[in-house]
C-alpha positions in Angstrom: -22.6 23.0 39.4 -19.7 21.8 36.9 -20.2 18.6 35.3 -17.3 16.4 34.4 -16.6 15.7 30.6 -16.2 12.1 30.4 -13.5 9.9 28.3 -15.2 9.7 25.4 -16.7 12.9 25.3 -13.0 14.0 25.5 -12.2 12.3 22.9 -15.2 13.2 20.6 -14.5 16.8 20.8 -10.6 16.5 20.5 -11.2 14.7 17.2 -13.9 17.5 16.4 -11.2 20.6 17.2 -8.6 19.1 15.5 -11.0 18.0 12.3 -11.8 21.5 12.2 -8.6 22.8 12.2 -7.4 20.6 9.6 -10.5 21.6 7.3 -9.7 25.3 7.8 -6.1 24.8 6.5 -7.0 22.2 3.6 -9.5 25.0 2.3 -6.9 27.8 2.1 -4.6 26.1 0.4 -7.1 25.2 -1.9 -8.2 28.3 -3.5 -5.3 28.9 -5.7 -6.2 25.6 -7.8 -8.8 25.2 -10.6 -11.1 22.5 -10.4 -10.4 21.3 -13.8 -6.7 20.5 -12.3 -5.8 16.9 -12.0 -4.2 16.0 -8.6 -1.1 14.5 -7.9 -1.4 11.7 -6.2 0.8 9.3 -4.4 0.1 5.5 -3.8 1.5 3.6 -1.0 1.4 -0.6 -1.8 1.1 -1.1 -5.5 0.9 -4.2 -5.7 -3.1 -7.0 -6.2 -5.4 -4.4 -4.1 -3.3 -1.4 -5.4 -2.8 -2.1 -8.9 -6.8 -2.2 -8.7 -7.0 1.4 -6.9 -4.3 2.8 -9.3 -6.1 1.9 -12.1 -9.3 3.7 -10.3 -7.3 7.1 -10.4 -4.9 6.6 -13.4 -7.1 9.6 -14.6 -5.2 12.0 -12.3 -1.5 12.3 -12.3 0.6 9.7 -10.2 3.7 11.2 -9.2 4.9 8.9 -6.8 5.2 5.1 -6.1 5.8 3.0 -3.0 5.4 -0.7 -1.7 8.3 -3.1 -0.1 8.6 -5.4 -2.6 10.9 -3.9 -5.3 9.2 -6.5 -8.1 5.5 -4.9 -7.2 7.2 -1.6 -7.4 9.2 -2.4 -10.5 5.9 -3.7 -12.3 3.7 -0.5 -11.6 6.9 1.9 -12.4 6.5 0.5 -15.7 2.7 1.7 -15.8 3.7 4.9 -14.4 6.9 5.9 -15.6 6.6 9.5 -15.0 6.2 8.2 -10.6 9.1 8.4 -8.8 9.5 5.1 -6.5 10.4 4.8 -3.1 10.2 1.7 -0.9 9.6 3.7 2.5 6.3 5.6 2.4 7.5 8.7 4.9 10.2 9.8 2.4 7.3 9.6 -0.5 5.6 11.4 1.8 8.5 14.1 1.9 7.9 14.4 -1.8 6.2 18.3 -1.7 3.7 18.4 -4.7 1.6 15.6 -3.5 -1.8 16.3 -3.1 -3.4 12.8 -2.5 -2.5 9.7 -1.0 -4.0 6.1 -1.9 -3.1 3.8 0.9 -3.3 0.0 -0.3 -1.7 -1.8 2.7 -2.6 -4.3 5.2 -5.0 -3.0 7.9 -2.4 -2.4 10.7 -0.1 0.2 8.7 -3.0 2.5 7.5 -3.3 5.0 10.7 0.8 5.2 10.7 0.8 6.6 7.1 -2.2 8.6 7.3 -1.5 10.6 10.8 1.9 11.5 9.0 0.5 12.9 5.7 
């Protein structure tokens, strides 16, 4: 007797493959790099919430820079003057030796710019 998956049980075990998969490929990569290696990190929105998460990692290296508003961005290019800056976040997210993004936006724009990275 076969018994029909339902919708969410779908779902559950779509996000579980796909979780997995992604886990298997982020470990490969991985072992090349010591632990004692800062990571390059990206921020997307730099600006009252991001300025606040920036300064949380400004122990690692932040190589890149984006928000909108090109005085937000101008302000934290001055903290971080080694970042390159863009103002749209899937160029930054072109950028190839990023290994961590910070995403400080508004609620709505987070899944966008995560699903691409």
């Amino acid at each position: 007797m076969s018994r029909r998956a339902t919708r969410r049980e779908f779902l559950h075990r779509s996000a579980l493959t796909a979780a997995g998969f992604w886990v298997a490929g982020t470990c490969a990569g991985a072992q090349g790099r010591s632990p004692n290696d800062k990571l390059n990190i990206g921020i997307v929105g730099v600006a009252s919430r991001g300025a606040a998460n920036a300064r949380s990692v400004a122990s690692e290296n932040i190589v890149a820079l984006c928000d909108v508003n090109d005085d937000h961005l101008a302000e934290a290019a001055k903290k971080y003057p080694q970042a390159k800056t863009y103002i749209d976040w899937r160029k930054m997210l072109d950028q190839k030796d990023i290994d961590a993004v910070v995403v400080s936006t508004t609620e709505h724009t987070h899944a966008p710019i995560i699903l691409y990275f």
